[in-house]
Structure formats: C-alpha cells, structure tokens
C-alpha positions as CSV (number, residue, x, y, z in Angstrom):
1,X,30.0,-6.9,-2.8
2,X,27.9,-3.9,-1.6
3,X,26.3,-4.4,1.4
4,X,22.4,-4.5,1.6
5,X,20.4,-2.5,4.1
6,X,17.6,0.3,5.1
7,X,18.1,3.4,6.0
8,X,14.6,5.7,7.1
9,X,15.8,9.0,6.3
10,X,12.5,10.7,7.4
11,X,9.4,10.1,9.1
12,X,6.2,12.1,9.5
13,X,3.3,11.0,11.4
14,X,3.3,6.5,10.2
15,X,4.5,7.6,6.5
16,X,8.4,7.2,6.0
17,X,10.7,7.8,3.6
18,X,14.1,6.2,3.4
19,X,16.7,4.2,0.8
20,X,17.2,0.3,0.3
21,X,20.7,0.1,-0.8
22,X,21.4,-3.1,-3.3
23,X,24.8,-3.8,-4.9
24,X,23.1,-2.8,-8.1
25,X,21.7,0.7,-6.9
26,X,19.3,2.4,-4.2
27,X,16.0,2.3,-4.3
28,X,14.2,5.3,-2.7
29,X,11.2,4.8,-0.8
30,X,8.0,4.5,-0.7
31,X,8.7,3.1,-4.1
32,X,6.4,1.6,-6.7
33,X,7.8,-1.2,-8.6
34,X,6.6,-1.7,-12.1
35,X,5.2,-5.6,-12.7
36,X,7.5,-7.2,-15.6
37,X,5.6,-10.3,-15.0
38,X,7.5,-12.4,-18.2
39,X,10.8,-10.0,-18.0
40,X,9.4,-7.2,-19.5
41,X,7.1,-4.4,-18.7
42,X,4.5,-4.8,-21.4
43,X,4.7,-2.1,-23.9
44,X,8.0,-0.3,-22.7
45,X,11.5,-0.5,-23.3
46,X,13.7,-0.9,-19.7
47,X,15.5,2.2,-20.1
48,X,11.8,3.9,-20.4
49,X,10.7,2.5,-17.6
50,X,13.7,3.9,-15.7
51,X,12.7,7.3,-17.1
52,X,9.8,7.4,-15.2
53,X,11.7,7.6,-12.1
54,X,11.5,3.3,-11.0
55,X,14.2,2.1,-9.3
56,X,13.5,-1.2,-9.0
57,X,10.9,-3.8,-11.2
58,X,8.9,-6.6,-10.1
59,X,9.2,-10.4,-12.1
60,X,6.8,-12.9,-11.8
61,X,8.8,-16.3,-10.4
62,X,5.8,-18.7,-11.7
63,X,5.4,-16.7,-15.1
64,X,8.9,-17.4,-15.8
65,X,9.5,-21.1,-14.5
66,X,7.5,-22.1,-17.3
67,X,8.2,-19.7,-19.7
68,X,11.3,-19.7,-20.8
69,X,12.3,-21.6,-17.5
70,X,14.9,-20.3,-14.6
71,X,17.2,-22.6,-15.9
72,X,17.5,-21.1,-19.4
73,X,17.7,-17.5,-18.3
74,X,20.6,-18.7,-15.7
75,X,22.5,-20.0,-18.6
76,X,22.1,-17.2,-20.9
77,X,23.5,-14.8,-17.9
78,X,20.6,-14.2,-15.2
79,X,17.0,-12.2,-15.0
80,X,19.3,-8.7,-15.1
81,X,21.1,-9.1,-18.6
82,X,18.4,-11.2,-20.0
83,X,16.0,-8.7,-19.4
84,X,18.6,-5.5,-20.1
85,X,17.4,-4.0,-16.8
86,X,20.6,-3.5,-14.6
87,X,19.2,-2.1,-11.6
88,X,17.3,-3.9,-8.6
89,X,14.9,-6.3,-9.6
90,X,12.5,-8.5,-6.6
91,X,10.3,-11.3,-8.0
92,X,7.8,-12.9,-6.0
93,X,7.6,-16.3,-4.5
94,X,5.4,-18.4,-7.2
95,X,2.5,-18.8,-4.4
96,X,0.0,-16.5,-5.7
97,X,0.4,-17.4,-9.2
98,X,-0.1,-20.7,-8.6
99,X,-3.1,-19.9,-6.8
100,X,-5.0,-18.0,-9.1
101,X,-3.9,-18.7,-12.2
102,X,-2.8,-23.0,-12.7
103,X,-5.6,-25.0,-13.0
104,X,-6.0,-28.3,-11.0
105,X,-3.3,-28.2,-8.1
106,X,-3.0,-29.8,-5.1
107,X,-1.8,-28.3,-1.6
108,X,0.5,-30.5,1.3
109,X,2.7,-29.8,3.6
110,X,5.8,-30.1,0.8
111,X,4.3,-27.7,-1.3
112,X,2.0,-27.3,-4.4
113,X,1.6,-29.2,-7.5
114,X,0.3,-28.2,-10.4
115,X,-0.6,-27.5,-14.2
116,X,0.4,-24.9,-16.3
117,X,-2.2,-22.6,-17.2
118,X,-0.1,-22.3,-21.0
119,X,0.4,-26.2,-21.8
120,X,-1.2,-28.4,-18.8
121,X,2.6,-29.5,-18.1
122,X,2.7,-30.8,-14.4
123,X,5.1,-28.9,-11.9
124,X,5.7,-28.8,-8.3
125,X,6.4,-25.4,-6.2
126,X,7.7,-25.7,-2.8
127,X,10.2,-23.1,-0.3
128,X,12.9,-25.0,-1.7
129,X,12.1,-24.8,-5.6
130,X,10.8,-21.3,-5.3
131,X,14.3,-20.2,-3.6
132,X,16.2,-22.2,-6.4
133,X,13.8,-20.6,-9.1
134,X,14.9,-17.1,-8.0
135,X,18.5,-17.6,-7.1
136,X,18.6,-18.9,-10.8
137,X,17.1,-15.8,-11.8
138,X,19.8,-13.7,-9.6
139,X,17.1,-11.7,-8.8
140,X,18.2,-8.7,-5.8
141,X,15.3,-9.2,-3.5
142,X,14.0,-12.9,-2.9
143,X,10.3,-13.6,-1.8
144,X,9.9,-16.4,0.9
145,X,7.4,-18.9,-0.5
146,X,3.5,-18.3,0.9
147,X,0.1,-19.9,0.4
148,X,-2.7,-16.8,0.0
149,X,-5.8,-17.0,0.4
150,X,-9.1,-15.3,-1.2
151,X,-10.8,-13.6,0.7
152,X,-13.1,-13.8,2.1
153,X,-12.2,-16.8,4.1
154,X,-13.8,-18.6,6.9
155,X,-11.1,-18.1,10.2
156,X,-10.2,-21.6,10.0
157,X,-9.5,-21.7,6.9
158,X,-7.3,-18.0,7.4
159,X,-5.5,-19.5,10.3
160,X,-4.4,-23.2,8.5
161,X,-3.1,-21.3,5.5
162,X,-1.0,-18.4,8.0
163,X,0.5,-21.4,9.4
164,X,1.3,-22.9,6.8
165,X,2.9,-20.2,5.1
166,X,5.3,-19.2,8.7
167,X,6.2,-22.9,8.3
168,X,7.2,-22.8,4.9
169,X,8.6,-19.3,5.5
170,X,11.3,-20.5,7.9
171,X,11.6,-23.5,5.1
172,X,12.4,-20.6,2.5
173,X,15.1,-18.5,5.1
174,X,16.8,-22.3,5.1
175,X,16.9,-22.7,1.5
176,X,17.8,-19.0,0.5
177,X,20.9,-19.4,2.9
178,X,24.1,-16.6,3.2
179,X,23.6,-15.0,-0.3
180,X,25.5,-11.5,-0.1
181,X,24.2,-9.2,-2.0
182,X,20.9,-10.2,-2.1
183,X,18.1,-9.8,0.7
184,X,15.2,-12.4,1.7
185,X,11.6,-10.4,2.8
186,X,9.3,-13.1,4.8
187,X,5.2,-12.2,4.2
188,X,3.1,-11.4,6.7
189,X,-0.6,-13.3,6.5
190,X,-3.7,-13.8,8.5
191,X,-6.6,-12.2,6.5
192,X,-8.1,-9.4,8.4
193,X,-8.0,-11.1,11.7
194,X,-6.1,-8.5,13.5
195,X,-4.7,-11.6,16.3
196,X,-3.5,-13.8,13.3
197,X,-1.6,-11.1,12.0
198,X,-0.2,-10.3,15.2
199,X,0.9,-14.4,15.5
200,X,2.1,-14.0,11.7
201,X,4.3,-11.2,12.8
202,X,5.8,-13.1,15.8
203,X,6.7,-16.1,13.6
204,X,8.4,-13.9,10.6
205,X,10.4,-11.6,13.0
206,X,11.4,-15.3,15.2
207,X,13.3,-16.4,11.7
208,X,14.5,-12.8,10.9
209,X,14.2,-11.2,7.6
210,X,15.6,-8.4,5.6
211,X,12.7,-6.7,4.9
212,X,8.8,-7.9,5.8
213,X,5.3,-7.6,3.3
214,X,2.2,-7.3,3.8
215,X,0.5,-10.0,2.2
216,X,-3.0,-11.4,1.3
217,X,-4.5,-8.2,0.7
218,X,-5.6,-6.4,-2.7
219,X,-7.5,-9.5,-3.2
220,X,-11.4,-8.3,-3.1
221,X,-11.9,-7.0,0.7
222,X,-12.0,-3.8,-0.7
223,X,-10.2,-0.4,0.3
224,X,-11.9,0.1,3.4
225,X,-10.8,-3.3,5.0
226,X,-8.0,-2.8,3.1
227,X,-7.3,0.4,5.1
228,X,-8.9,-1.4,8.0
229,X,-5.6,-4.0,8.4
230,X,-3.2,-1.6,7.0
231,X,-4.1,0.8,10.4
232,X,-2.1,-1.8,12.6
233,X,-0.9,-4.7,10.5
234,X,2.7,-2.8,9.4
235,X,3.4,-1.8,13.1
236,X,3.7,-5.5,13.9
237,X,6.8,-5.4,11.3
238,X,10.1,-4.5,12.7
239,X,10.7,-0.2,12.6
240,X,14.1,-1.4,11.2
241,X,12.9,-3.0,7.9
242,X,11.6,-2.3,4.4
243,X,7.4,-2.9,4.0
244,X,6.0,-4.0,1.6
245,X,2.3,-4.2,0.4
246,X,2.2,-6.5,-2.3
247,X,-0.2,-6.1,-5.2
248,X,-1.2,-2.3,-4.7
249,X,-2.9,-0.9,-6.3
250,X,-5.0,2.2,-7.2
251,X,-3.3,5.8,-6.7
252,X,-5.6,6.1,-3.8
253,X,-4.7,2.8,-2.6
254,X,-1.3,4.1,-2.6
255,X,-1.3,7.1,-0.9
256,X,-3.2,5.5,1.8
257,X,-0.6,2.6,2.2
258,X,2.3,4.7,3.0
259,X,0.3,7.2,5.4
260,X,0.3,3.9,7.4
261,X,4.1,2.6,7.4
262,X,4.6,1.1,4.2
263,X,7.5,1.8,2.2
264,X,6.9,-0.7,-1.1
265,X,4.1,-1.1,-3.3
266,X,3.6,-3.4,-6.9
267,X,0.7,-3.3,-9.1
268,X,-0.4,-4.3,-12.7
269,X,-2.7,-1.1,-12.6
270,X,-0.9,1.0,-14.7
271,X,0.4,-0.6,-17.5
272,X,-2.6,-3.0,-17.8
273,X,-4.8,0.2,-17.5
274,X,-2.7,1.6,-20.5
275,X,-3.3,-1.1,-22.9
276,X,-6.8,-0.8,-22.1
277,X,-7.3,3.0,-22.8
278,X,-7.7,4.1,-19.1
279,X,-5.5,7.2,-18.3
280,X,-4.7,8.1,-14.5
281,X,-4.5,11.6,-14.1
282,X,-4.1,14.5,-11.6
283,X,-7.8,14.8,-11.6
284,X,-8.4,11.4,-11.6
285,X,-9.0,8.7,-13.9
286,X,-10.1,9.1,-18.3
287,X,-10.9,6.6,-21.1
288,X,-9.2,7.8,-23.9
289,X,-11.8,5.4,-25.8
290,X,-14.7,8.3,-25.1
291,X,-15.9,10.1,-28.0
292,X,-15.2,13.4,-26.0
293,X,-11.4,13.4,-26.6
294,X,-11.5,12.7,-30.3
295,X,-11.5,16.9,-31.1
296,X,-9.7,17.8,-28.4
297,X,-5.9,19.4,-29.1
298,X,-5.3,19.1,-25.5
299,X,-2.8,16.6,-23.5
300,X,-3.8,14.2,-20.6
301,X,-2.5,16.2,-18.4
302,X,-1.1,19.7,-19.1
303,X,1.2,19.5,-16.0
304,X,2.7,16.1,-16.8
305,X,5.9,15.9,-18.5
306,X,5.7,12.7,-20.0
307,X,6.3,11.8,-23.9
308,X,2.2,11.7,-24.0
309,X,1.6,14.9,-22.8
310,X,4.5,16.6,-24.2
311,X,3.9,15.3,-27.9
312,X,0.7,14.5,-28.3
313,X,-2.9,15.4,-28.2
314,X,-5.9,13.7,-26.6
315,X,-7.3,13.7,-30.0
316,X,-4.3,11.7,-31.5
317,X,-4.3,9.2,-28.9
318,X,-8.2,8.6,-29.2
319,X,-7.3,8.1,-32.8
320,X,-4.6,5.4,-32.2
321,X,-6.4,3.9,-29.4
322,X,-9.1,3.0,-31.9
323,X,-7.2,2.3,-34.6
324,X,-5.3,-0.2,-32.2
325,X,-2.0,1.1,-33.2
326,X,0.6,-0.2,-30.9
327,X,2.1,3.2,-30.2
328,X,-1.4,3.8,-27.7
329,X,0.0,1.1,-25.3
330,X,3.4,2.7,-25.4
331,X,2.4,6.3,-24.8
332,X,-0.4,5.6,-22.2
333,X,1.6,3.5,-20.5
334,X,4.6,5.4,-19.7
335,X,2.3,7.9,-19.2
336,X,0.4,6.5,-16.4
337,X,3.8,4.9,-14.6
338,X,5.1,8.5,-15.3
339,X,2.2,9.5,-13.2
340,X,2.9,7.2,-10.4
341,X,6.5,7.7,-9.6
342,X,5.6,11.4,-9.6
343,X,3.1,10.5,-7.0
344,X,5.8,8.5,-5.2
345,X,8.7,11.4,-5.3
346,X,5.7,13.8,-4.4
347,X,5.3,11.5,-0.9
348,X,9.0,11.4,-0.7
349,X,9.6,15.0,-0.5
350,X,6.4,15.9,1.3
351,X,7.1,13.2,3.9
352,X,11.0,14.8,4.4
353,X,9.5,18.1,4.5
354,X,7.3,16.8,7.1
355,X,4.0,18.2,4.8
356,X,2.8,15.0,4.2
357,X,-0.8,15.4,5.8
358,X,-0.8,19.1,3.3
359,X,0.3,17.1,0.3
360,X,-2.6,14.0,0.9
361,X,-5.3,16.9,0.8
362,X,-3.9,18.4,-2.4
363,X,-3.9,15.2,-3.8
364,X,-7.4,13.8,-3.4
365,X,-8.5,17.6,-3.8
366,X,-7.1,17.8,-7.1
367,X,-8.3,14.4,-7.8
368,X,-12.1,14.9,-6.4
369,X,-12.3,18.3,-9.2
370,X,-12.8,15.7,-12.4
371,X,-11.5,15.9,-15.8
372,X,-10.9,18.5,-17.7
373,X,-14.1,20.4,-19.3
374,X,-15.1,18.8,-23.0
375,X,-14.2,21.8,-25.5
C-alpha cells in the first residue's frame, strides 16, 4: 500500500504549494475539489471532470447514506468503481448536511437524529456511524464527525458546539482506527472567536490528524470576516499538514484562502453556477441568460481552452440555455471548473516561482476590467 503524506514543495509569503500523495494518485495543492455530492458531479462525465485538471472530488456522506445507502455501494465494489472515478476521492463527515438540510433532528452527546429530507425516514449520525458510513464508501480522505453552527451565533452557543465537536472528533480518530492508505483530517471550529479557535486547535493537534480544516466558515459571515479568521486561524494548524477550507467558495474567495495558508478548498459554485447560466470568467462573472450574448459569435472567454470556448459561441449557448437543452449544463460547467483549476495551477506556479503577490494583482486586475464590450 502506498504510503500517505504531505510534502510543501514551495512557500511564498503564507501561500504554499505542495503534493498529498494517496495510494490512488497525488493531489497537487492548493487544489479545488469538485462537489459530487450523490457520486457524480452534476452535468459531467468523471473523465471530464479530470480534464479540467482536478485531482481529487468531494462526496457528500449524508447525501449518500440515504441514497443509495453505504451499504449498497460497499457491496457493489466501493464509492471509486461505483462512481468510475479512480483517483482520490474525500467525503465529508454527514454533520453539515444534517444540519441544514434534514428536517426535525435532535442533538446529544451520542450524536444526531434525524429525518430525511427525501422520505422523512428516521436515522441516527454519530463519530462512529459517520466513520463506518465512509469506510464503507472506501473513500481516500475521511472527515472526523463535527456539529457547525450558523453563524452568527451567540459565544455560548459557539463554544458548546466547538466542544462538542473536539469531543466527538477524538470519538471519530477512535472509530477510523489504523486504516493504511487512507488519511483522517480533524476540523477546526469556534466561529470567529479568535481564542476558541485557538482551544479548537489545541484539542485537534492533542489527538493528531493527517491533515486539519478549517471549518464553520462560508456560512453567511461574509468575505471580510471570512478573511478576518482566515488571517490567523490556519497558523494554529500544524506547518506539517494539508488545510483545508471547507465549502469555498467564490474565485475571490479562493485566491484569498490560499494567500493565507490554505492548501484545499470545495465548493458547489461552479457547477451549480453552470446549470444556472452564470459563467466565471477572467474578467469576472456573465449570465449567459442576458439578451446581450444572443448575437454575439464570440466565446466566454477567448483565452480559455475549454470545450465552451473552443467550440462554441456566446450566441449558441444563450440559445441552448433558453431552450433548456441539457448540453448548456454540460458546456458551462466544465467551463467554469475549467476555469478554476486554471486559477489553481496559476497559484501553483506563481507560488513556486515565488510571484505570487504579481499573480494576485493580475488576477483581480483582470477581473475588476468587466466583460467583454456588447458588439
């Protein structure tokens, strides 16, 4: 079995750049990871999604406990085969889901009950269940079971659910026990309290992970607290270790993680943004749906090498945007998931190059000038 590890390769100013080596490949970082919440990246075939440059996807452990269970996709061979994706894949504990998406549930000390948002089924989620859920999926990285959340949140409130989750975190480092092969990340909570954070830390590195996130942010704070907590909350984590912001975000959002230490990043955003017509370019952000677009012979993006740009016009995917033909959710999508693994190689060359300050200018320069001019 391959061993597991991180390697930083580079480092220029917080930003780093480095390789997380997995038995089923390396995954260069910063990395994004695509969201196949239900074991599949909506609107794209695997070997697409690898086009774009992703090493490594994201599945959703509450998503698929329900549907089509952990148990059924351990029988018919694991997440990997099931899903044709043979390279890494990390799926997430269950605790945010359940959170924001079940309907009544209850929170103790064991762990959290609750219904299905799909059928009202009853369930139960704990650091035991949520280890056994993913070791049944035989996913590559394995997220320790948390409690998150909204913010805001009074302190109290913060504090109870950070300790919580650093109890059930050393519950979930138990439970995952000596898996070769596979690596365990513990999550780092405690709002925006700067102290909590710091306790949070403490408590994570005390059990010892493989690789530490960043969690309970993304979740309506808003960039510039966002930014705020991100300015000292990943120099807690050990220098040693993969980071991990879970849930971001916005290509802005992006490029401002990993100019403060963060190596690993997951969002919906681009492929949800596809489906819905909005286009993340260079210059920033388009709806295809405008009017504007449905003359124009032009691509998105006449620098982008994506199947979108390369093929097609603005004009054609106005068309099938409004004609709701399926081939818009395919084309914007890989387009926009094209666009930000380019931004991640772009930080990882920049950051070896030690340029990185040069190439965050260029990019919100180029990003500030706008679309294209309307013919």
């Amino acid at each position: 079995m391959a061993q597991t590890g991180f390697v930083k390769l580079a480092q220029d100013g917080k930003a780093r750049t480095g390789v997380i080596t997995t038995p089923r490949g390396e995954i260069r970082t910063p990395a994004f990871m695509p969201v196949g919440t239900a074991a599949t990246v909506k609107a794209m075939l695997p070997e697409s999604v690898r086009a774009t440059g992703a090493d490594i996807l994201l599945g959703n452990t509450y998503h698929l406990m329900l549907r089509p269970t952990a148990e059924r996709i351990d029988r018919l061979g694991g997440l990997h085969r099931f899903m044709n994706w043979d390279r890494p894949i990390l799926t997430d504990s269950g605790g945010f889901q359940v959170m924001s998406l079940s309907g009544l549930r209850k929170l103790t000390e064991a762990g959290v009950t609750f219904k299905s948002h799909i059928d009202g089924s009853k369930h139960m989620l704990s650091p035991e269940r949520s280890m056994e859920i993913q070791r049944l999926l035989g996913s590559d990285i394995v997220m320790c079971f948390d409690e998150c959340p909204a913010l805001p949140a009074d302190r109290d409130r913060i504090t109870q659910s950070m300790r919580l989750s650093m109890r059930w975190a050393a519950r979930s480092r138990e439970a995952f026990g000596d898996r070769p092969g596979h690596m365990l990340f513990g999550i780092q909570q405690g709002g925006l309290e700067q102290d909590l954070r710091g306790e949070s830390a403490e408590a994570l590195k005390a059990i010892g992970f493989d690789g530490y996130a960043v969690g309970g942010l993304a979740v309506g704070e808003g960039q510039e607290a966002m930014f705020g907590c991100l300015d000292y909350a990943p120099d807690m984590l050990p220098e040693d270790k993969p980071r991990y912001l879970m849930g971001v975000g916005k290509p802005d959002d992006i490029v401002g993680a990993v100019k403060r230490g963060v190596d690993m990043m997951d969002c919906v955003l681009p492929s949800r943004s596809g489906r819905t017509g909005q286009v993340f370019t260079r210059r920033g952000v388009l709806n295809i749906k405008n009017a504007r677009h449905q003359d124009d012979p032009r691509p998105l993006d006449e620098a982008c090498s994506c199947p979108a740009c390369t093929g097609y016009s603005r004009a054609y995917l106005h068309h099938v945007f409004r004609a709701q033909e399926i081939i818009s959710s395919m084309l914007l999508t890989w387009h926009n998931l094209h666009y930000f693994q380019e931004i991640m190689a772009g930080m990882r060359a920049a950051i070896a190059e030690g340029r990185f300050d040069a190439w965050e200018a260029e990019f919100h320069a180029t990003r500030a000038l706008g679309d294209i001019e309307p013919l």
